[in-house]
MOPAC internal coordinates of N, CA, C and O (Angstrom, degrees):
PM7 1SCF
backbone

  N    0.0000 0     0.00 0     0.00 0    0    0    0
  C    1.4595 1     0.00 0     0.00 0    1    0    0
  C    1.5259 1   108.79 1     0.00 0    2    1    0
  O    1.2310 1   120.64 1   -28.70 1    3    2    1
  N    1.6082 1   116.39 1   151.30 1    3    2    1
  C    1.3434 1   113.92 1  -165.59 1    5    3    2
  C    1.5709 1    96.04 1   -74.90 1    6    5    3
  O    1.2310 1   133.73 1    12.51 1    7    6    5
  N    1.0718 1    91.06 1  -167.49 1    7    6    5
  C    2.2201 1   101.59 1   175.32 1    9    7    6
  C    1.2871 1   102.08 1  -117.24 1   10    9    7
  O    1.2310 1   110.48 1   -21.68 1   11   10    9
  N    1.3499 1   135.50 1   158.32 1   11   10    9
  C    1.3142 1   136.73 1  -179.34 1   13   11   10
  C    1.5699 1   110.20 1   -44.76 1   14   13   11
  O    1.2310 1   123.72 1   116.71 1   15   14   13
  N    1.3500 1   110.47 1   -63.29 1   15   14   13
  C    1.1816 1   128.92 1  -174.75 1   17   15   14
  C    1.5564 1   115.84 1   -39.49 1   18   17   15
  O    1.2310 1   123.07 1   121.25 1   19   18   17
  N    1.2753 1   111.72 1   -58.75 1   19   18   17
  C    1.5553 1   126.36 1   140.54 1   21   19   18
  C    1.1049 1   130.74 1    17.68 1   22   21   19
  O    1.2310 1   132.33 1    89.51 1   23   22   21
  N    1.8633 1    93.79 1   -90.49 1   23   22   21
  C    1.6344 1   120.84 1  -174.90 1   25   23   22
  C    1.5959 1    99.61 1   -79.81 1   26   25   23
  O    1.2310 1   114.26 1   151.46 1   27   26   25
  N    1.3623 1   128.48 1   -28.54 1   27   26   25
  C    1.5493 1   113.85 1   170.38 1   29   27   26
  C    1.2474 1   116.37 1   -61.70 1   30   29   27
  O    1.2310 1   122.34 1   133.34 1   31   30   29
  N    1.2921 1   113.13 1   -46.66 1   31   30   29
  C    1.5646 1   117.38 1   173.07 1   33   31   30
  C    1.7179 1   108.76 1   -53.49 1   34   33   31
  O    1.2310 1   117.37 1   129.11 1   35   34   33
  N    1.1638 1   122.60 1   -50.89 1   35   34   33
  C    1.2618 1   116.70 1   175.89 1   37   35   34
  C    1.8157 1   122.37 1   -57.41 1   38   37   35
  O    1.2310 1   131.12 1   140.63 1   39   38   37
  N    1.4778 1    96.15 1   -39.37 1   39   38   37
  C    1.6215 1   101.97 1   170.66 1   41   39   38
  C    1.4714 1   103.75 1   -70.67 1   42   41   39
  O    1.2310 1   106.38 1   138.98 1   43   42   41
  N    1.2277 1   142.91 1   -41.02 1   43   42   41
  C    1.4511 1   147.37 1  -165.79 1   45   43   42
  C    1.4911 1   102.49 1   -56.61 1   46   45   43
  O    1.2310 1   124.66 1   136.08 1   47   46   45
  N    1.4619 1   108.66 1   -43.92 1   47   46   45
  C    1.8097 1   135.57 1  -159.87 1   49   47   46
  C    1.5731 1    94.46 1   -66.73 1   50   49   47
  O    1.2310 1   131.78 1   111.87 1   51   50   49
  N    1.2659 1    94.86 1   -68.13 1   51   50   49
  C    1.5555 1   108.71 1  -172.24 1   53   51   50
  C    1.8395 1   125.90 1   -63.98 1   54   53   51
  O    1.2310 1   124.32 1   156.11 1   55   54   53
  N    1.5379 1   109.31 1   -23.89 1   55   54   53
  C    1.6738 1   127.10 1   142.24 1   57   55   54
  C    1.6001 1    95.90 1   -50.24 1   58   57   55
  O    1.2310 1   110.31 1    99.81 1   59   58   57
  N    1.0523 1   135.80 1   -80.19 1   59   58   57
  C    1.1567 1   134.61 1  -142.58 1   61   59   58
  C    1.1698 1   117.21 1   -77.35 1   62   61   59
  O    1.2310 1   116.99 1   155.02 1   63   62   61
  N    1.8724 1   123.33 1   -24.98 1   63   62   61
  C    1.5219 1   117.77 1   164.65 1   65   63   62
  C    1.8891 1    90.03 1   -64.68 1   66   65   63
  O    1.2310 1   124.27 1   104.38 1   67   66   65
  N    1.3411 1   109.41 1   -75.62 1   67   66   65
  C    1.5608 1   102.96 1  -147.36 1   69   67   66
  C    2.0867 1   111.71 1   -49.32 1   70   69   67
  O    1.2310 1   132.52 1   141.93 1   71   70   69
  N    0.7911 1    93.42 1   -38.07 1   71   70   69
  C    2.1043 1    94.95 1   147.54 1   73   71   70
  C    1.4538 1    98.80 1   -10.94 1   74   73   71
  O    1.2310 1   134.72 1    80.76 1   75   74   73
  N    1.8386 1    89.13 1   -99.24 1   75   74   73
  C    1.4178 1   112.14 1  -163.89 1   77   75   74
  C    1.2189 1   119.85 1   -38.47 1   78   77   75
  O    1.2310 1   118.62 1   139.92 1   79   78   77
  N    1.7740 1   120.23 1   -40.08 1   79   78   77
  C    1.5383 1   121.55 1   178.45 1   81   79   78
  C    1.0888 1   126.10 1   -44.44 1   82   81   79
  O    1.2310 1   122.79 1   166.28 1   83   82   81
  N    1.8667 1   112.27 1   -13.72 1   83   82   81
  C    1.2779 1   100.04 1  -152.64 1   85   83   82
  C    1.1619 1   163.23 1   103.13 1   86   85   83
  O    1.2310 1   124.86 1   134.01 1   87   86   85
  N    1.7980 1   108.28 1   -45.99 1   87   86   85
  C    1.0946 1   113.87 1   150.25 1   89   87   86
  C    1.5293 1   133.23 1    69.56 1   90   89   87
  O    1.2310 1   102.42 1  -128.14 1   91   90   89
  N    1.4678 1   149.79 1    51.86 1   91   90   89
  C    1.0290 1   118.85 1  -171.93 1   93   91   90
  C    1.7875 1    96.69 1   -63.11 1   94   93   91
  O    1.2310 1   130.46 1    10.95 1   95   94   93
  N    1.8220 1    97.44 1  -169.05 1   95   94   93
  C    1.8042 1   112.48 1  -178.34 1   97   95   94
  C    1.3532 1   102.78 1   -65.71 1   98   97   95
  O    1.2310 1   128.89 1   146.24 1   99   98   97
  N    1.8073 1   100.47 1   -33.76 1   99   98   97
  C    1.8768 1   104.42 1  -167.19 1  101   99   98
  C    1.2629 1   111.16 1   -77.34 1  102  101   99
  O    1.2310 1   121.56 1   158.82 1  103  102  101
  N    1.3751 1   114.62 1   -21.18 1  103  102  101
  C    1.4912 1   102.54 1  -175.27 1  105  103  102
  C    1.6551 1    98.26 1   -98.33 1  106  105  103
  O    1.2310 1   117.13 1   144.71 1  107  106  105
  N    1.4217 1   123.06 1   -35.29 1  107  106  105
  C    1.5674 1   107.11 1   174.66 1  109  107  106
  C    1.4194 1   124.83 1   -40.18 1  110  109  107
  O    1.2310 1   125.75 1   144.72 1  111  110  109
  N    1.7502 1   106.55 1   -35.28 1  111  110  109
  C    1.6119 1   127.75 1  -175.30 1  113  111  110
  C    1.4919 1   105.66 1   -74.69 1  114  113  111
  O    1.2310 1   104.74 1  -170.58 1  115  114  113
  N    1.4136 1   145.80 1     9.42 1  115  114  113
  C    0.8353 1   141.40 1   168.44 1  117  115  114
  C    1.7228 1   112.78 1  -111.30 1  118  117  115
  O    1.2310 1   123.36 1   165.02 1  119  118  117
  N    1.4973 1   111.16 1   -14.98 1  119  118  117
  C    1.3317 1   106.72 1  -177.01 1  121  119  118
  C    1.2556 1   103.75 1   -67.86 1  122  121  119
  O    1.2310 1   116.71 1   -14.05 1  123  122  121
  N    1.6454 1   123.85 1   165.95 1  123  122  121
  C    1.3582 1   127.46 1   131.44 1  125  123  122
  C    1.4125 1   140.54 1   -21.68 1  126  125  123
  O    1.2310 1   108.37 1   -25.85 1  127  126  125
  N    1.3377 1   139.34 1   154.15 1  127  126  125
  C    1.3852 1   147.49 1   167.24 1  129  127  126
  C    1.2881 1   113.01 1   -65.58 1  130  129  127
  O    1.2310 1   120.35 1   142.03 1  131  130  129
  N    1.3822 1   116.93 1   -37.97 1  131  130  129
  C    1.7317 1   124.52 1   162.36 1  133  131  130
  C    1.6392 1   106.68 1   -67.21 1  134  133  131
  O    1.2310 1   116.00 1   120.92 1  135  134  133
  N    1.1455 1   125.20 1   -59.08 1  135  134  133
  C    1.6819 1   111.51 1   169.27 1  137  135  134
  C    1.3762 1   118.77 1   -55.23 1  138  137  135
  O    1.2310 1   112.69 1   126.88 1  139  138  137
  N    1.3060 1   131.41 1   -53.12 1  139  138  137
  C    1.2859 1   126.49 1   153.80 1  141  139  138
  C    1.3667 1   115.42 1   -20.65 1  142  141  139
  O    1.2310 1   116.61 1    99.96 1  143  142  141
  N    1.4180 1   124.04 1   -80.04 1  143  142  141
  C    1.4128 1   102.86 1   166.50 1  145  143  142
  C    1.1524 1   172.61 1   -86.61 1  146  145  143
  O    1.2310 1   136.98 1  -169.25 1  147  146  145
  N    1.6109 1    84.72 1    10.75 1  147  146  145
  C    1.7973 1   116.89 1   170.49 1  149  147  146
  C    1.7182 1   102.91 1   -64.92 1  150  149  147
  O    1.2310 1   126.91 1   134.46 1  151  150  149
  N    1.4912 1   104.32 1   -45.54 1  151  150  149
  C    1.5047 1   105.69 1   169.66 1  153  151  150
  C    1.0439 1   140.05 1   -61.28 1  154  153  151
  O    1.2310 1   118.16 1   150.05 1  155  154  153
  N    1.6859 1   121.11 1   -29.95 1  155  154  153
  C    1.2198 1   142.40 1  -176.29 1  157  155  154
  C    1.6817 1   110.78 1   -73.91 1  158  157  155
  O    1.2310 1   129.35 1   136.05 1  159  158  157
  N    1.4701 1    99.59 1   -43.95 1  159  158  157
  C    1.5960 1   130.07 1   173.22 1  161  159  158
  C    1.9786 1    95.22 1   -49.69 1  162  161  159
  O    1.2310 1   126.62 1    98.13 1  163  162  161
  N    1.2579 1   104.88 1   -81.87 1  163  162  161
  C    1.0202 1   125.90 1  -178.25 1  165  163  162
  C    1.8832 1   119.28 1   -39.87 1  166  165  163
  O    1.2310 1   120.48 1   159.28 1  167  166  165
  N    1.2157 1   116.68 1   -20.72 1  167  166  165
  C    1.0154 1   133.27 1  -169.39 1  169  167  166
  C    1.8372 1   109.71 1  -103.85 1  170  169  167
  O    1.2310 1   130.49 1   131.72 1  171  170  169
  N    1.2388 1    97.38 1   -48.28 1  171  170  169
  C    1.3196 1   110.41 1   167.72 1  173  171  170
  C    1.6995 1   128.10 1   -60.99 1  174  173  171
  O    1.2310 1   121.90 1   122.17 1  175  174  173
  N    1.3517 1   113.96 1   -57.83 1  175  174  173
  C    1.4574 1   119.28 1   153.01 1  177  175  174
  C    1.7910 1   110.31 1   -35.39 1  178  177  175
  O    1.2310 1   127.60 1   127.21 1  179  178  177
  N    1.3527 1   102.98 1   -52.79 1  179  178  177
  C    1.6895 1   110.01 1  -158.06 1  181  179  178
  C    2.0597 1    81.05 1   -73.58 1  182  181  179
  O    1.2310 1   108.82 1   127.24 1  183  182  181
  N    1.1498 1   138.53 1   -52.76 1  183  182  181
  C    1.7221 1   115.91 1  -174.56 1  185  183  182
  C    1.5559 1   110.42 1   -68.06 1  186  185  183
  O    1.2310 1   107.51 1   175.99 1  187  186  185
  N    1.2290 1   140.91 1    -4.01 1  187  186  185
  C    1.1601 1   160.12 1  -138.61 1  189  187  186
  C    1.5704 1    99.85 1  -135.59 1  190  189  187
  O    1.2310 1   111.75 1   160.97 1  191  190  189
  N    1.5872 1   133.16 1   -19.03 1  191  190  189
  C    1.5229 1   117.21 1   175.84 1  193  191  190
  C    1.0977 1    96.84 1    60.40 1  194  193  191
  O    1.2310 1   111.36 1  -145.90 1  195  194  193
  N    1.5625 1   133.87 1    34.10 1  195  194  193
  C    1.8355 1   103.08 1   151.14 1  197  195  194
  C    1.1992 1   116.11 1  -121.57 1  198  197  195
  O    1.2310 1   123.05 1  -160.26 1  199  198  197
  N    1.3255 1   111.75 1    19.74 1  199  198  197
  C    1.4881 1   112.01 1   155.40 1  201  199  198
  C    1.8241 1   112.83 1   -86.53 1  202  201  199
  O    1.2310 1   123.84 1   -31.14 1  203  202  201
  N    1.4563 1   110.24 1   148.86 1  203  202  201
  C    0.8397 1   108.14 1  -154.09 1  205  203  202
  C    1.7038 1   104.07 1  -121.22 1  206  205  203
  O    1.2310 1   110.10 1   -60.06 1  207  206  205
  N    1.3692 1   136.20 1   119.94 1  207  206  205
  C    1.2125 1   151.90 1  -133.98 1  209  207  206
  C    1.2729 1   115.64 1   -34.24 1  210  209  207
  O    1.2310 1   114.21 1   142.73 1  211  210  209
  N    1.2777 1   128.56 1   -37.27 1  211  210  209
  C    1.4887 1   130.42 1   160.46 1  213  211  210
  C    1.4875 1   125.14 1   -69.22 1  214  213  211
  O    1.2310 1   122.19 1   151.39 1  215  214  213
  N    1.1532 1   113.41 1   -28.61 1  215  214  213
  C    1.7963 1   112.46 1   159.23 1  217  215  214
  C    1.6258 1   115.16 1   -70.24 1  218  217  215
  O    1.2310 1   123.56 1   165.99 1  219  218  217
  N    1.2528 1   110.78 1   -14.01 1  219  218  217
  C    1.3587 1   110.22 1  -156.89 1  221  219  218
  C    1.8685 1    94.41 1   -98.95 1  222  221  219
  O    1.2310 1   113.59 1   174.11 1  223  222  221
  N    1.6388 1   129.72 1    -5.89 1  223  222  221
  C    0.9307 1   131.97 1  -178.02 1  225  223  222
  C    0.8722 1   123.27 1   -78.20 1  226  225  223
  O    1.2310 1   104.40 1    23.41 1  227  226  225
  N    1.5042 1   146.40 1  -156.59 1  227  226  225
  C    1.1187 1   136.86 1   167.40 1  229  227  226
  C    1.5105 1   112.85 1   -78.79 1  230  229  227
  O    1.2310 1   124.80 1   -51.53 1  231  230  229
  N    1.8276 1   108.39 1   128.47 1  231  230  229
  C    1.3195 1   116.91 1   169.56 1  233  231  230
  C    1.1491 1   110.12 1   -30.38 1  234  233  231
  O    1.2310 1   126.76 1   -22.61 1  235  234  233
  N    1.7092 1   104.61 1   157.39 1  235  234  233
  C    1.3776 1   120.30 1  -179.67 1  237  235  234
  C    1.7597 1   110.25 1   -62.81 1  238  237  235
  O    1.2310 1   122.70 1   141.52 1  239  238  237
  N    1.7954 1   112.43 1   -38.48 1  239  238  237
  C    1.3252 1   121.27 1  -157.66 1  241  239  238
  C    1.1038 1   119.96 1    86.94 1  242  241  239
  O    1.2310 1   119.62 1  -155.31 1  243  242  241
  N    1.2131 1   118.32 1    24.69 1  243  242  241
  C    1.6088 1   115.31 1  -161.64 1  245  243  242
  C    1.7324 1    86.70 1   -91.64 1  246  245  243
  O    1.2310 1   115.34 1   130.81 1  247  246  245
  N    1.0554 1   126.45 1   -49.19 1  247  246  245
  C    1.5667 1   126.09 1  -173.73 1  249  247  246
  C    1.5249 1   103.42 1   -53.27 1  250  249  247
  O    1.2310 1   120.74 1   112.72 1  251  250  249
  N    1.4661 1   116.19 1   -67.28 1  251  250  249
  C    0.9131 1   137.39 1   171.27 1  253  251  250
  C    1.8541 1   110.40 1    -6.80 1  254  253  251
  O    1.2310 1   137.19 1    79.84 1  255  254  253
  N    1.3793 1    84.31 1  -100.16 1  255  254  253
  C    1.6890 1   111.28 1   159.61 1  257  255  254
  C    1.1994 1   127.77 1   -14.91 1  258  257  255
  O    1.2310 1   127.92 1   131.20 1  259  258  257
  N    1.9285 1   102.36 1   -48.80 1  259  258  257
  C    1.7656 1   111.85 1   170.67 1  261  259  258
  C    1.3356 1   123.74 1   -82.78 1  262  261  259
  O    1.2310 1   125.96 1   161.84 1  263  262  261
  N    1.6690 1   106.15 1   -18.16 1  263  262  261
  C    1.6715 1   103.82 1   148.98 1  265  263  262
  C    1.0727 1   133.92 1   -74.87 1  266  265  263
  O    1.2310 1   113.31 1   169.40 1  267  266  265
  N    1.3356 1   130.25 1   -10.60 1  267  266  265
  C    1.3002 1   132.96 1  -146.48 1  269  267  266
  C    2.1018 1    85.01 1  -119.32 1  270  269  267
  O    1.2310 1   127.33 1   143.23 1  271  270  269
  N    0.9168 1   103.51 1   -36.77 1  271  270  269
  C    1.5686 1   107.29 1   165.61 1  273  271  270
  C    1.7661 1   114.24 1   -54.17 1  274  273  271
  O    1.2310 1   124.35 1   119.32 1  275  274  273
  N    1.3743 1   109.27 1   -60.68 1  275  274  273
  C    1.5187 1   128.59 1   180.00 1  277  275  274
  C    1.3723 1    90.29 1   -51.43 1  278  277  275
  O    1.2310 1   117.19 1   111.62 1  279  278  277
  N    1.3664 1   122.95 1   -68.38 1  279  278  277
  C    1.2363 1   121.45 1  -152.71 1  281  279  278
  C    1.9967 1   103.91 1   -57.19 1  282  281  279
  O    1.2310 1   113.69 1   143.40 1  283  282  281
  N    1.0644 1   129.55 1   -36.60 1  283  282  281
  C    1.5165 1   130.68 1  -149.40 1  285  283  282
  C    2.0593 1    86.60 1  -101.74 1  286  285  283
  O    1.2310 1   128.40 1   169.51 1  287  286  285
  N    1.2730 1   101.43 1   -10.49 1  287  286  285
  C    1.5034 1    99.42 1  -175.89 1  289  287  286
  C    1.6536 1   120.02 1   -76.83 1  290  289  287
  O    1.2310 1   121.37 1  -173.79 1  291  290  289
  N    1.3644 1   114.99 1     6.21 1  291  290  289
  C    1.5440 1   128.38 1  -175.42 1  293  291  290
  C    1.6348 1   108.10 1    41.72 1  294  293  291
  O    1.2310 1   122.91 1  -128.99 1  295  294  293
  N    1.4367 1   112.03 1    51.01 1  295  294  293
  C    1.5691 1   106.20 1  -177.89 1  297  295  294
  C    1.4359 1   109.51 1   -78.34 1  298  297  295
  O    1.2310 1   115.74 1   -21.61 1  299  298  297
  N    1.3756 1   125.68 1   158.39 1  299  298  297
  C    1.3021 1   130.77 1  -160.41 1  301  299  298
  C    1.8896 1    93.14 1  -113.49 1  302  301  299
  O    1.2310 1   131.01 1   -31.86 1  303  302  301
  N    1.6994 1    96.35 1   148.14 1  303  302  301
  C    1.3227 1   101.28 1  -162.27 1  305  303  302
  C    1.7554 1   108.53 1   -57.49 1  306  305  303
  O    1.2310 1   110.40 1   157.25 1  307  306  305
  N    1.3433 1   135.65 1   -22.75 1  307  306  305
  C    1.3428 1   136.39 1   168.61 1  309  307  306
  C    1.9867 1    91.62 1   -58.71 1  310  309  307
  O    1.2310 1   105.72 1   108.35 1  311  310  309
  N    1.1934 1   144.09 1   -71.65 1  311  310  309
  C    1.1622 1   140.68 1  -174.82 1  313  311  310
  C    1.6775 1   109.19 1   -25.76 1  314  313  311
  O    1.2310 1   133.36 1   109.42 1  315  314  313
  N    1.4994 1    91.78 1   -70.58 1  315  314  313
  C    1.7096 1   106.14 1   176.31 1  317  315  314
  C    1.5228 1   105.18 1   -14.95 1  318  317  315
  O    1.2310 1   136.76 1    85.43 1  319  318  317
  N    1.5389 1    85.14 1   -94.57 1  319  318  317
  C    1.2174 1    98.94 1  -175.39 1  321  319  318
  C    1.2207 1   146.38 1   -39.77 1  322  321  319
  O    1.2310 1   117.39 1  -179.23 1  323  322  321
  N    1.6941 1   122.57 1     0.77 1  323  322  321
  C    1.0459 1   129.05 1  -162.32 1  325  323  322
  C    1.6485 1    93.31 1  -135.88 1  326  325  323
  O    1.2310 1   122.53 1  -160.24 1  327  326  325
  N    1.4269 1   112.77 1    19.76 1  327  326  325
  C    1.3208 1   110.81 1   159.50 1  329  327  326
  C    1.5205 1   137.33 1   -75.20 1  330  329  327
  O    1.2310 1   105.92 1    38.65 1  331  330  329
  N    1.0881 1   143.73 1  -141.35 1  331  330  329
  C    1.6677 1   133.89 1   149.46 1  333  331  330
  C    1.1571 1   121.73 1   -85.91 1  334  333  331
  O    1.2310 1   100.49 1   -36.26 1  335  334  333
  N    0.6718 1   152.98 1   143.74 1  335  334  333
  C    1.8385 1   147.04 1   136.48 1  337  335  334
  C    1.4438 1   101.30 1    -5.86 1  338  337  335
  O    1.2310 1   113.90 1    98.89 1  339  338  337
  N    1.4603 1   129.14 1   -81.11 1  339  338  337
  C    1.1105 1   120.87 1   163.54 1  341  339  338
  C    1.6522 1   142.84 1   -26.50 1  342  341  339
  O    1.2310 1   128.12 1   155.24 1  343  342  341
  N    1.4498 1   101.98 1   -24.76 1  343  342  341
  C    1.6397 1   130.67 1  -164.52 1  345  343  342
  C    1.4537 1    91.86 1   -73.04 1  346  345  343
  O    1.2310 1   125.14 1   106.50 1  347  346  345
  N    1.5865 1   107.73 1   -73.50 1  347  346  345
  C    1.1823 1   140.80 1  -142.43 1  349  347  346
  C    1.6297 1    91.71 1   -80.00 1  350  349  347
  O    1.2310 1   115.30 1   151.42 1  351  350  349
  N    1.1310 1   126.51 1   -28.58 1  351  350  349
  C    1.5368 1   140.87 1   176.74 1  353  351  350
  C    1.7016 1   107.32 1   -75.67 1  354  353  351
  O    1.2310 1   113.67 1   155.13 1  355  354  353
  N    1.3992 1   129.57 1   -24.87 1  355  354  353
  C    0.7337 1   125.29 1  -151.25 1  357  355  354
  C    1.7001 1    87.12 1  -119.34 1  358  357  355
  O    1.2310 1   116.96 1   158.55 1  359  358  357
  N    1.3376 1   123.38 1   -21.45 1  359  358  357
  C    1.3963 1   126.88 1   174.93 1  361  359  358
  C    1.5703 1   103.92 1   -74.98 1  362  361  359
  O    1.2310 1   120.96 1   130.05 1  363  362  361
  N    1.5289 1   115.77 1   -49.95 1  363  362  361
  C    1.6754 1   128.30 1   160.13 1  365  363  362
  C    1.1536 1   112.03 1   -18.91 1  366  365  363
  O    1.2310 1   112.43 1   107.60 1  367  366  365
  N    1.2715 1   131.89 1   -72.40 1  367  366  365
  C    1.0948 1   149.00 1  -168.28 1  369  367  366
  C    1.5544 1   136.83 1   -65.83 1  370  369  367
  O    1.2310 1   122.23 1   150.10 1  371  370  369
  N    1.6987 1   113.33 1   -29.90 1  371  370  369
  C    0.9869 1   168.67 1    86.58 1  373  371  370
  C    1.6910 1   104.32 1    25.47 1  374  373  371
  O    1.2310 1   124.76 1    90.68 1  375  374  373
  N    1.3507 1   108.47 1   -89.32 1  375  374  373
  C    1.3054 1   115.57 1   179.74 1  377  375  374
  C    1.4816 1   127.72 1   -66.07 1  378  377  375
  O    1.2310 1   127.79 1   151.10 1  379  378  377
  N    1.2869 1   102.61 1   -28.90 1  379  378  377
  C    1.4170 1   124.93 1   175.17 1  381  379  378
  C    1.6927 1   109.08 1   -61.15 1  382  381  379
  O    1.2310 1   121.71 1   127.06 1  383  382  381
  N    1.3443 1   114.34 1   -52.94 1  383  382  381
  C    1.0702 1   117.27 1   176.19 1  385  383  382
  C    1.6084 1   124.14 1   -69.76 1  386  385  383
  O    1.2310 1   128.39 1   132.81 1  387  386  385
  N    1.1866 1   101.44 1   -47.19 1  387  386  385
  C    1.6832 1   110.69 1   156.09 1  389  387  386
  C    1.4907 1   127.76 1   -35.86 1  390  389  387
  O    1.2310 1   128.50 1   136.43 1  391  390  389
  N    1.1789 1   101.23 1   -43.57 1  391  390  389
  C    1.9518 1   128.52 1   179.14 1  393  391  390
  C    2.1005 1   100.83 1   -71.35 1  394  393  391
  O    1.2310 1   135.05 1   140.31 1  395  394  393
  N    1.2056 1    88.48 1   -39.69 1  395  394  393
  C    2.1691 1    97.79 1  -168.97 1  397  395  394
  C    1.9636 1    67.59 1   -75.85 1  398  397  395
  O    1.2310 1   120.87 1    73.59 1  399  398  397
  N    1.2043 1   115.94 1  -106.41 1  399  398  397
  C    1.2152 1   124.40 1  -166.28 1  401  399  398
  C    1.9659 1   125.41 1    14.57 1  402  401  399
  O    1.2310 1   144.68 1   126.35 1  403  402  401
  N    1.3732 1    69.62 1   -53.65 1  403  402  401
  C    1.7244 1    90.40 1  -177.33 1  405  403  402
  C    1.4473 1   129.93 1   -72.68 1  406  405  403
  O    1.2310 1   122.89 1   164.27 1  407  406  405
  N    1.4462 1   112.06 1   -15.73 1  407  406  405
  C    1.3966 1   142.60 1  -179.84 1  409  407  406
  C    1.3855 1   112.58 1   -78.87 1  410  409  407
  O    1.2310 1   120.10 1   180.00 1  411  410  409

């Protein structure tokens, strides 16, 4: 099992890719309350200087990546739905960018 410290770092990570994406309002309004504030978190440290130069770089992509996986995986809406908050946030995000991409 991770250690606290860990899973903050992982929530911190994952604030800080969906940050970087960009974000329109419509696609922020579809995330979760936990993405909501992994970002907010993430955003706040970053106006605040206490992130520290390697967090402040470009995300790992690890969220990214796990949407962009979900997304090409043809999951069926019973699948979806029975992902994480995080999952399903990370498929969100995922598509959103796919959709800008395509334009």
């Amino acid at each position: 099992e991770a250690s606290p410290g860990h899973q903050d770092r992982r929530w911190l990570e994952m604030g800080l890719e969906l940050d970087h994406a960009s974000l329109t309002e419509e696609e922020e309004g579809g995330l979760s309350a936990f993405s909501h504030d992994a970002m907010a978190a993430a955003r706040m440290l970053r106006s605040r200087g206490a992130l520290v130069e390697a967090e402040e770089g470009a995300p790992s992509a690890g969220w990214t990546a796990l949407g962009r996986e979900l997304d090409s995986s043809g999951l069926s809406e019973a699948e979806e739905a029975g992902l994480s908050c995080q999952g399903r946030d990370a498929l969100v995000v995922a598509r959103g960018l796919r959709a800008r991409e395509a334009r």
